[in-house]
N, C-alpha and C positions, 0 to 999 in steps of 0.2 A: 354457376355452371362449372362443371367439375372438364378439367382439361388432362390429356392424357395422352402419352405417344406408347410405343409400345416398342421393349427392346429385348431380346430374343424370346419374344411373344408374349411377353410380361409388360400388364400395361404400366408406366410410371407416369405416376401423378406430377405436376410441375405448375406452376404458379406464372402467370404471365410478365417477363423479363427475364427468366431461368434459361442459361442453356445446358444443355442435354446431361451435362457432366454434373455440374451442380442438382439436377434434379436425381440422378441416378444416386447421388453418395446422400441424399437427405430420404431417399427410400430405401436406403441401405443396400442398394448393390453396386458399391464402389468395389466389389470383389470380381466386378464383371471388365472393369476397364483400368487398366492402369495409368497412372498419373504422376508426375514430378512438379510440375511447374505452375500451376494450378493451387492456389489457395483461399480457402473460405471468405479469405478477410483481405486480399490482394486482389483476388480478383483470375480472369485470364490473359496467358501473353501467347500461347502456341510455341514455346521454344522450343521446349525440349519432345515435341510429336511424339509421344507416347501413349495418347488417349487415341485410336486410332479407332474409332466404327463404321461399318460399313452399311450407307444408307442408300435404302432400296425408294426408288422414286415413285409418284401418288400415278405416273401411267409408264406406258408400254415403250415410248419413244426416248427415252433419258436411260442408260444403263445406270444399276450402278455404282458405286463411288467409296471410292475411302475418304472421312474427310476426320477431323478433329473433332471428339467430341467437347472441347471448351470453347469452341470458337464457334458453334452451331447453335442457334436459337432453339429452345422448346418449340414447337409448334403441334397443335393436335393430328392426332391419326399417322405424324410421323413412324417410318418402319426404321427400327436398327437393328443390326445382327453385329454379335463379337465372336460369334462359334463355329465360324468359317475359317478354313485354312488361312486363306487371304489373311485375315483380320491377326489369325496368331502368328503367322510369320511376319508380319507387319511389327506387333508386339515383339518379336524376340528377337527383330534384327537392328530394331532401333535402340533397344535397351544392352544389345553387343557393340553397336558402335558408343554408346553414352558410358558403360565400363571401360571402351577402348583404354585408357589411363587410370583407370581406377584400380589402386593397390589393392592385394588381395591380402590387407591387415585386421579384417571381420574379429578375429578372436582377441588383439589388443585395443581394439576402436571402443573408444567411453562409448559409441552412438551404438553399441551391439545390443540387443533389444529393445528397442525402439526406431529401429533403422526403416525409414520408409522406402531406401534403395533395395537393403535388404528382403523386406516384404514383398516390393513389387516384383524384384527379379525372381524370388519363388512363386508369382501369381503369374509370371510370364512364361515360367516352363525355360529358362534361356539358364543353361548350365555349360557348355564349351565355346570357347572363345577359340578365332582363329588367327588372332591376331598375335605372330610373336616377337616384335621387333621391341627396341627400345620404348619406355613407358616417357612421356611430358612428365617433368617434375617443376616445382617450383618451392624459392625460400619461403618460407612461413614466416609472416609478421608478427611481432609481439604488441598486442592488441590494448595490454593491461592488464590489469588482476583479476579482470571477468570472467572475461571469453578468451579460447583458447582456438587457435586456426590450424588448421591442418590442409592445407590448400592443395595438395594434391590428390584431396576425394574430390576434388568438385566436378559437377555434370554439367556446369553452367544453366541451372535453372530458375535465375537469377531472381528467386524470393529474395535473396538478401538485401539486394541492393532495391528492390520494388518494396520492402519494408523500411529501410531505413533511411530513403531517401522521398519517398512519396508518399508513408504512413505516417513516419515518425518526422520525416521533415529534417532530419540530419544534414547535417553540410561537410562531413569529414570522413566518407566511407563513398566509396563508389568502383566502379568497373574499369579495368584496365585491359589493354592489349586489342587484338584484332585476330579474325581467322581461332587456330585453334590453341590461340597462344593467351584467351582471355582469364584473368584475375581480380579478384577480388577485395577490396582491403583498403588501408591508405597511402596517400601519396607518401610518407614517413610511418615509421614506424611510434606508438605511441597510443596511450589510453582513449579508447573510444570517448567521444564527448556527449555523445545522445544519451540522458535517464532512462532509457529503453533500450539499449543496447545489447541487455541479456536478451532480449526474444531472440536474436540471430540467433541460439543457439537452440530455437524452440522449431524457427520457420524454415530452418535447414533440415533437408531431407536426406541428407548421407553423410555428416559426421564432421563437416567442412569446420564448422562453428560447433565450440563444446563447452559445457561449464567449467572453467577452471577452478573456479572452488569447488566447485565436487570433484575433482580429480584428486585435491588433496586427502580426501578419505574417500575414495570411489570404492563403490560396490555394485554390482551389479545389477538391473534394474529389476529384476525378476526375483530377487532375494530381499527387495523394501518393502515394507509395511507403508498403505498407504491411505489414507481415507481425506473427507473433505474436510474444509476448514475457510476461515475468512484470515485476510491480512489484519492483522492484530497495530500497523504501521501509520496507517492516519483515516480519518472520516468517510473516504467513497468506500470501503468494505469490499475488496476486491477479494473474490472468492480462488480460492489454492487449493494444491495438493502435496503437503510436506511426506517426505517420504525417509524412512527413518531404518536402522539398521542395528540388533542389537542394543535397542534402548538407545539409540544415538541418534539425533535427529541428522542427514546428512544434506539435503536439497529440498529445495521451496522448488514448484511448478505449477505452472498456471493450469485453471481450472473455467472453463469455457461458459461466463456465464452473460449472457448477451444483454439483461437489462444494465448492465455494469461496466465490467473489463473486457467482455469478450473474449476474444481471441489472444490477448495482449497482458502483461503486464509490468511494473515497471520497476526499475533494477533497485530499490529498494526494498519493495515487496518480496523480490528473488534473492537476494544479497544481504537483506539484514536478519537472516535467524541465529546466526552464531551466540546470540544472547544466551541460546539454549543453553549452549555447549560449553560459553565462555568458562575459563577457569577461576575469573571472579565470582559466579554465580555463588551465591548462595545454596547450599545443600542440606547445610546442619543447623539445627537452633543451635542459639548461640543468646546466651546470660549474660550482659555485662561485659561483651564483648569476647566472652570464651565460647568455643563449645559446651553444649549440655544436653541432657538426656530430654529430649521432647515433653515428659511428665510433669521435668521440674521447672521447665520453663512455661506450661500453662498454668500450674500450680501460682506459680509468678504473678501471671498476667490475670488469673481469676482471682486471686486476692485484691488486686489491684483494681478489678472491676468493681469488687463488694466492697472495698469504701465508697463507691458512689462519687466520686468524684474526677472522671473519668470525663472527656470528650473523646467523639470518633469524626475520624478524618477521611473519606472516600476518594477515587481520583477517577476519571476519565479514562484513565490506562487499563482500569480493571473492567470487567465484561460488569453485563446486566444484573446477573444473579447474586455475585458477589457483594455488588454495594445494595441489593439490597439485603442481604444479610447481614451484611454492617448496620445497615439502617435498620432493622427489626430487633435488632442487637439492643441497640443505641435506646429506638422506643421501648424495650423490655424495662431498659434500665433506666427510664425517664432521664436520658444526657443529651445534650446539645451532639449536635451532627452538623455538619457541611460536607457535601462530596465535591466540592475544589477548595483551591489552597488560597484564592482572596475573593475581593468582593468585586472587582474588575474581572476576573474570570467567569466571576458566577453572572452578573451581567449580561457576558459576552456568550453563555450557555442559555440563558432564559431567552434573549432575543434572537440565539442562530434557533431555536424551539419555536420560536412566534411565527418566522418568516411561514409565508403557504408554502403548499406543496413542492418543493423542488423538482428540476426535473432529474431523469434519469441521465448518464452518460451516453446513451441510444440515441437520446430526445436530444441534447444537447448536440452530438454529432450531426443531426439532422437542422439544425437550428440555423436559420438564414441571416440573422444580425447577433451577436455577440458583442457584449461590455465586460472586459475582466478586470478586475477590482486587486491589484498588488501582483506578488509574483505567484502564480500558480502552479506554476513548474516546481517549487520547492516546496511547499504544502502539499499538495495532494498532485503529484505528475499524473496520474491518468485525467484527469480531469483537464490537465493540459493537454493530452494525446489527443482527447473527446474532439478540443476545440480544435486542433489541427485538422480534426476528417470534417469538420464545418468546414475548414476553409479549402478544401480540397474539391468541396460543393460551389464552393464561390460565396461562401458567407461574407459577412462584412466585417472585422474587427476592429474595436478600440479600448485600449489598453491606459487606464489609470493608473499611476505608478510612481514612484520616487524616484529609480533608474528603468533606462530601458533594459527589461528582460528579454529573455528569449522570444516569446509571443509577441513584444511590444515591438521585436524589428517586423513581426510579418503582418503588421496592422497600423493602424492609426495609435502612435504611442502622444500621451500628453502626460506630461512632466510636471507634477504636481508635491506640496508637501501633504504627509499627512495631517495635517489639521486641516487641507482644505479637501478633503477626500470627502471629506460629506456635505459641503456645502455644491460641491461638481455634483454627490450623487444625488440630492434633494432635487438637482435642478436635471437630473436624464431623462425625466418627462415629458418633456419640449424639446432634448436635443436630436438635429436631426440623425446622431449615428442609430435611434431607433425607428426611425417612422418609417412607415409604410410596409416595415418587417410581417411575413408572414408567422414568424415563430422568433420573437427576441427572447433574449435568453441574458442575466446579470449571474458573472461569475465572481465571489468577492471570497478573498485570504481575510477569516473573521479577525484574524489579528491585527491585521495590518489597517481593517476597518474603524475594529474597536465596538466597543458596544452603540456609544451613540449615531457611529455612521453607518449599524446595521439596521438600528430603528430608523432612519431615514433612509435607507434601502426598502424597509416594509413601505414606508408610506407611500416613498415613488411609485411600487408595484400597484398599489392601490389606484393608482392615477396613469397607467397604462392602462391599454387592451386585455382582458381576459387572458389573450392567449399568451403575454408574457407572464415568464417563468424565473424568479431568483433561487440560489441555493448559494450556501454559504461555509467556508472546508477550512480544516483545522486538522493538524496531525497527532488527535489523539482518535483512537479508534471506536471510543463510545461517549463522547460529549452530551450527543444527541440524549443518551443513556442515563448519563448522573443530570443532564439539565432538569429530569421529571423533581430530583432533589433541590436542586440551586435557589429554592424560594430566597424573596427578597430579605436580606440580613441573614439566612443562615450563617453565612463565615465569618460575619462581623459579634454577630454573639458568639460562635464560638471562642475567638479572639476577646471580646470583653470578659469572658467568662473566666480566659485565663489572667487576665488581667487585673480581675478581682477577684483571683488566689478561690475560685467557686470551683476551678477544678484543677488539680496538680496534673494529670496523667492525661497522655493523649493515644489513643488506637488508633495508628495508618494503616492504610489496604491499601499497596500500589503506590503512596504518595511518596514525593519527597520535599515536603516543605522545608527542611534545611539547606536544601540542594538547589535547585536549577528550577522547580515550580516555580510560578506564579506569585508574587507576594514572596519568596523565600525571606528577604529580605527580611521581612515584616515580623516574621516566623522566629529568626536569629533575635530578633530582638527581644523577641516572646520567653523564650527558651530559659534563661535562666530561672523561670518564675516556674518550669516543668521539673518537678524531683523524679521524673522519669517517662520515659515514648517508648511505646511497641510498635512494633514495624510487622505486617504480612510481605511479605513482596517475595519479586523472580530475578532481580538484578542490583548489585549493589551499587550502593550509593550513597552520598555527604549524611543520607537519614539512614540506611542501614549501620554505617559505621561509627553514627553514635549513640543509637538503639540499644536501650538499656534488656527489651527482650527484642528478638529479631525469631521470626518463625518463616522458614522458607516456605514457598507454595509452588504447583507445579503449574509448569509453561502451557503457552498457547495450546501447541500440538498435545500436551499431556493428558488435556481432560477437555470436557464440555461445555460449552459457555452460549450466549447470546451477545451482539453486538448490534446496537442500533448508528447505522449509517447518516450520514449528511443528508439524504431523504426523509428521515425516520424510518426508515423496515430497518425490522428487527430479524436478524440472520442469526441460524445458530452452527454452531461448528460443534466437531465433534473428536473423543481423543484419536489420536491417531496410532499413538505408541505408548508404552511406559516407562519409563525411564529404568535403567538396570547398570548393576557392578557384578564384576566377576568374583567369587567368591572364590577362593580353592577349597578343594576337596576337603584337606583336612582342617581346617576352620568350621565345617561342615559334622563330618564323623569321627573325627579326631586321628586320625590316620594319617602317616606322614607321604600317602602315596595321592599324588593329585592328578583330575581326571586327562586321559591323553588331548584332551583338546584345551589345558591348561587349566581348567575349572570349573563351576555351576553357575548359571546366571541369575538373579535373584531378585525380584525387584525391590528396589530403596528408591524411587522415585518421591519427592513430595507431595502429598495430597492437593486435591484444591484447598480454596478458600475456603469453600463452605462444609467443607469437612471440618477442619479447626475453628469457624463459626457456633458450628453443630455440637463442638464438644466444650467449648466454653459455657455455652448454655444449658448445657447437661450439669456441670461441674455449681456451674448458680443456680441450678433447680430452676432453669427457664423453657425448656426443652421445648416444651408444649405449645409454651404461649411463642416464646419465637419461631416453630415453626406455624404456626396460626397464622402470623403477619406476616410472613416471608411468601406463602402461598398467598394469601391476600391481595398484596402490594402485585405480586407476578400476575395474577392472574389479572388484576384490574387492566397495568400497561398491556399484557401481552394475552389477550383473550385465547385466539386462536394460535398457539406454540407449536412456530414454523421446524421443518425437518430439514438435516443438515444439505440433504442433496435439492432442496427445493428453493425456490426464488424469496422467500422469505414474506414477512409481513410489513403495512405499512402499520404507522401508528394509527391510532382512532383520533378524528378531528376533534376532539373535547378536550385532549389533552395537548392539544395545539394551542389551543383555546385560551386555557388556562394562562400561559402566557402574554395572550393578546394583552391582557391590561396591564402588566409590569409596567416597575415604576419606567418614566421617561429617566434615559442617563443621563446624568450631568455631561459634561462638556468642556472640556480644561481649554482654556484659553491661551493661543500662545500668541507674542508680537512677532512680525515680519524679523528684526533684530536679534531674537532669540534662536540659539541652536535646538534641533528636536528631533526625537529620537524616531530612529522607524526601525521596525524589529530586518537581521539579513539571515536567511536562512539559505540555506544548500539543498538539493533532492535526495542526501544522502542522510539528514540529520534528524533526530529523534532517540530518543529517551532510550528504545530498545536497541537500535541500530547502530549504537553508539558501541556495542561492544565489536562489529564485525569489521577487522581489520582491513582484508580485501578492499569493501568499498571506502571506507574510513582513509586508507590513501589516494582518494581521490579528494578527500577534502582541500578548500581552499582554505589558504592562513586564517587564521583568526587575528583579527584587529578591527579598527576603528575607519568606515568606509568612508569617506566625504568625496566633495569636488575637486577635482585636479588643482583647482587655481590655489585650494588649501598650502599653504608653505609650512607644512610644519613636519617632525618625525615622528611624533608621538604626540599624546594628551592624555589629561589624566579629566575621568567626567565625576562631577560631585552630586550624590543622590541623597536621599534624605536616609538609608541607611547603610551609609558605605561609598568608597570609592574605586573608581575604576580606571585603572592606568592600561592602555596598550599602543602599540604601534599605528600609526596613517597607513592607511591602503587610500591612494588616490583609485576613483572609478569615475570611469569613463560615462559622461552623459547622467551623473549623480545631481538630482536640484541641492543647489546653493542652499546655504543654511538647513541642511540636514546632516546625521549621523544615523549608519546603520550598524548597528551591532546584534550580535545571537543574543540567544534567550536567557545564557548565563550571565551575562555581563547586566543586561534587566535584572533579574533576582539579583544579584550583589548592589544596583545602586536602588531597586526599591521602587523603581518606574515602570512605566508602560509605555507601548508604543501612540506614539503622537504625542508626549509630554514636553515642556522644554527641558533643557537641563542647563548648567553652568558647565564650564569647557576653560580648563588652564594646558593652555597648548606650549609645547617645548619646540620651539622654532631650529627649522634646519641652519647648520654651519656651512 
């Protein structure tokens, strides 16, 4: 049955639970009623009365009425009128008292095109104010390197603090004062603590809350180049829109895509593009460590192919198309491949591949019992935000984990090592934190799982109810993506291969197995036995700067790609801008006069991947045949090839499948006596995000996390390829007989998380 009210004689369709406002802007005539306080994903509160319609009653005895329209229920045959005097003086005297304090600094506000104050007070007709006494002002807090306040735009129409304290669940931002004296902000001054902290800057509707790293190269919003794109940042594929200026990428903004991020997204996603820009990047080939002319260095690298004795190395980092370009490369050339950097990785890709269908963030939001598996918040933070709007439903949570996280204070936290994380999750079957759930839902950090506690996460699902749902997150952005390559032994013959001298040379795309991957460790060891490594990549690092050819490639925003998400859909993005330098004039015509606006713009951006794929294969008379299987391989995974403004595809259950039977993982045994490692990650850390300063000073020290009762100042941990010495960080609520450390200090000692290790501790004086 089709429901419908009718507002100034136009009937609007509404859904039953809609009130009048939310159906009007989803039929697109939010041009009819103005709004401030009102948001899609908030909700309504009635503050700031500016939705003001005037509703004519079903008989003869009721005059009438002005009332709210976010605070009015849909109901059918409802009458609204906004085109009555009434109704616009209504509109333009409330939005004169809501400018009452409102500076008239429009032409220096970052929030100048895009101003929802701005738009509405031109849709309200409200252009003289009669108010001429002194203006409220207030000190502006310094917030941190995010967000930027400006506290004397505000209307009081308190999205902020309904975001950051009822969405996001923050504990350190809230509402001050009384009467018309109220603020916003913290008690102190000081870095916001919520991973989502940049939306304030999205769900502010007058300028209150601004990016402050866009301020540092701010340009105008109406002069960016902008199109879609996915976060390139970790597994849930939260869809963006980088917006870019002069070849210069300047602001990430979120892009509204409801089976996923929604409304939201989170300050990683927004705060780590500076990779683009960084002035490490990578821009020139480079030979042996110098610059060189891009000819001589594929010259290089294709002789180097045509001994045959070549492996290729793929990574997670790089999109769909890429590693299979590599891979098509690799079978042209009959070489060993692996697209990760051990065989614990590849593992832990073939089983996050096996698990069923995960759910969506939607699905999980809506989700009445929740189990999350390590810390979520620092792997994939939206996937944490999901679980918070569960619990804001009244969901149930329990939290697995080695210290209590963020999630684990607002649930059931049980304090566990990892080696016993999979024997708890084999046994979630029977426990009562699921039963009776109409929609349970297992959220598990695959690292912190491991491979064999995610195959005993499949098995548990197995022995639930249908309608429970696992999904499993990881902060590279196409695991899902290379897992179709990770068959079992790939990496380990690669790895034999060099080890019996079968092949000298190695071809990475994305990887850095000298570096901070997975196995690096393993890799150093490897390395002397390599008379030389070519590198593709977008960011340097331990592997580009000892890459004997290094060929840059361009970024996310620069070009078009596919990304298969923690679900499997396959999303594609698309470029957004092209990277460009100023040339002058006379470098140009040879004329010593250069143009009045200092010079030409030109672009020298880096190609993708599969451009320098395309010409390697050209140069080996492969052309043909690799593009044969590059189409091939694409088409198999990705039948129907999703469009970048659209929701994307899932994978095809065959290739789920295909998984199901991998080997069962081994199981490293560790005693109660023994110290063991579990990986500590932050929500700001990742391979790309590593270049973006801004957030980068919000990092926590790096060192060696244990239990307070620890006495010691430091320890040195001994791995089977290397040692690692850093400082004690006691942590509070940390299980006894554990050590957490990042992913760098793993690659240097050659372990995994949940392994034992030996531990020579330097006792405090």
């Amino acid at each position: 049955m089709k429901h419908v009210f009718f507002l100034d004689g136009q009937e609007i369709p509404f859904t039953p639970g809609q009130n009048v406002l939310e159906a009007a802007i989803a039929a697109g005539k939010d041009q009819q009623i103005p709004y401030f306080c009102f948001h899609p994903a908030l909700g309504s509160l009635g503050a700031c009365r500016q939705c003001a319609v005037k509703m004519y009653a079903h008989d003869s005895k009721h005059p009438p009425r002005i009332t709210m329209a976010c605070l009015l229920p849909a109901s059918d045959g409802l009458q609204l009128v906004t085109l009555e005097d009434d109704v616009h003086t209504e509109h333009r005297e409330i939005i004169e008292l809501l400018m009452t304090n409102h500076p008239l600094d429009c032409p220096v506000c970052d929030e100048g095109g895009q101003c929802h104050l701005q738009n509405m007070t031109v849709q309200t007709g409200h252009s003289v104010r009669h108010y001429s006494g002194p203006k409220r002002t207030y000190r502006n807090q310094d917030l941190g390197p995010l967000v930027y306040q400006e506290m004397n735009r505000c209307i009081t129409c308190y999205r902020c603090v309904r975001f950051y304290q009822d969405a996001a669940q923050g504990e350190d931002f809230g509402v001050f004062g009384s009467r018309n004296r109220v603020s916003f902000g913290r008690l102190e001054d000081g870095p916001l603590e919520s991973p989502f902290s940049g939306n304030l800057v999205e769900v502010c509707p007058t300028g209150v809350f601004t990016d402050k790293v866009f301020r540092h190269d701010y340009v105008r919003v109406w002069d960016l180049q902008q199109g879609p794109s996915v976060c390139p940042h970790c597994a849930v594929g939260c869809n963006t829109t980088p917006g870019a200026r002069l070849g210069t990428l300047r602001r990430i903004r979120n892009r509204i895509r409801p089976e996923i991020n929604g409304h939201f997204l989170c300050d990683r996603g927004r705060y780590a593009f500076p990779y683009v820009t960084a002035n490490s990047r990578p821009l020139q080939p480079r030979l042996k460590g110098e610059p060189s002319r891009q000819d001589a260095v594929l010259r290089q690298l294709a002789s180097r192919l045509e001994e045959g004795r070549s492996g290729f190395l793929g990574s997670p980092r790089e999109d769909l198309q890429s590693n299979l370009g590599l891979f098509a490369l690799a079978d042209c050339l009959h070489a060993p491949f692996a697209a990760v950097t051990s065989s614990w990785a590849e593992a832990l890709a073939q089983q996050c591949l096996a698990l069923p269908q995960a759910p969506s963030l939607q699905e999980v939001a809506a989700a009445d019992r929740i189990v999350v598996i390590g810390d979520l918040d620092s792997i994939a933070p939206m996937a944490g935000f999901a679980v918070r709007q569960a619990l804001r439903q009244g969901a149930g949570l329990t939290v697995l984990a080695s210290s209590r996280t963020e999630l684990a204070q607002k649930g059931d936290y049980r304090p566990l090592r990892p080696s016993a994380l999979r024997d708890q999750v084999a046994e979630l079957a029977d426990d009562p934190c699921l039963q009776g759930g109409r929609f349970p839902v297992l959220l598990a950090t695959a690292e912190t799982l491991g491979p064999s506690g995610l195959y005993a996460l499949r098995k548990t699902l197995e022995k639930l109810p249908a309608n429970a749902r696992a999904g499993a997150f990881v902060n590279r952005p196409n695991l899902f993506g290379a897992a179709y390559f990770a068959a079992d032994g790939h990496t380990e013959r690669l790895q034999q291969a060099l080890r019996q001298r079968k092949i000298n040379h190695l071809l990475c795309l994305g990887a850095d197995p000298l570096g901070e991957d997975w196995g690096a460790g393993t890799w150093r060891t490897l390395a002397p036995g390599l008379d030389g490594l070519s590198l593709l990549d977008m960011v340097d690092s331990e592997t580009a700067r000892s890459a004997e050819a290094l060929i840059p490639v361009a970024a996310f925003p620069e070009r078009a790609g596919l990304f298969v998400n923690y679900e499997g859909r396959i999303q594609a993005f698309s470029p957004v801008y092209r990277r460009e330098a100023q040339v002058l004039h006379s470098a140009v015509h040879g004329s010593g006069f250069p143009e009045a606006a200092g010079g030409l713009k030109h672009p020298v951006g880096p190609p993708p991947p599969l451009f320098w794929l395309g010409r390697l294969a050209e140069m080996l008379h492969l052309h043909e045949a690799w593009q044969k299987r590059l189409d091939f391989y694409l088409h198999f995974l990705c039948p129907e090839r999703p469009e970048p403004e659209g929701p994307g595809v899932l994978l095809p259950d065959t290739i789920r499948a295909r998984f199901e039977i991998a080997a069962v993982p081994a199981i490293q045994k560790v005693t109660p006596e023994q110290w063991e490692l579990d990986i500590f990650r932050w929500f700001g850390g990742e391979t790309l995000a590593d270049t973006a300063d801004e957030l980068h000073s919000l990092a926590p020290a790096r060192g060696l996390r244990v239990h307070p009762d620890v006495q010691a100042v430091a320890a040195t941990l001994h791995g089977p390829c290397g040692d690692l010495q850093l400082p004690v960080i006691a942590c509070a609520e940390m299980v006894q007989g554990v050590i957490a450390i990042d992913q760098e200090g793993f690659a240097e000692l050659g372990l995994y998380p949940g392994d034992p290790v030996e531990v020579s501790w330097e006792q405090s004086r």
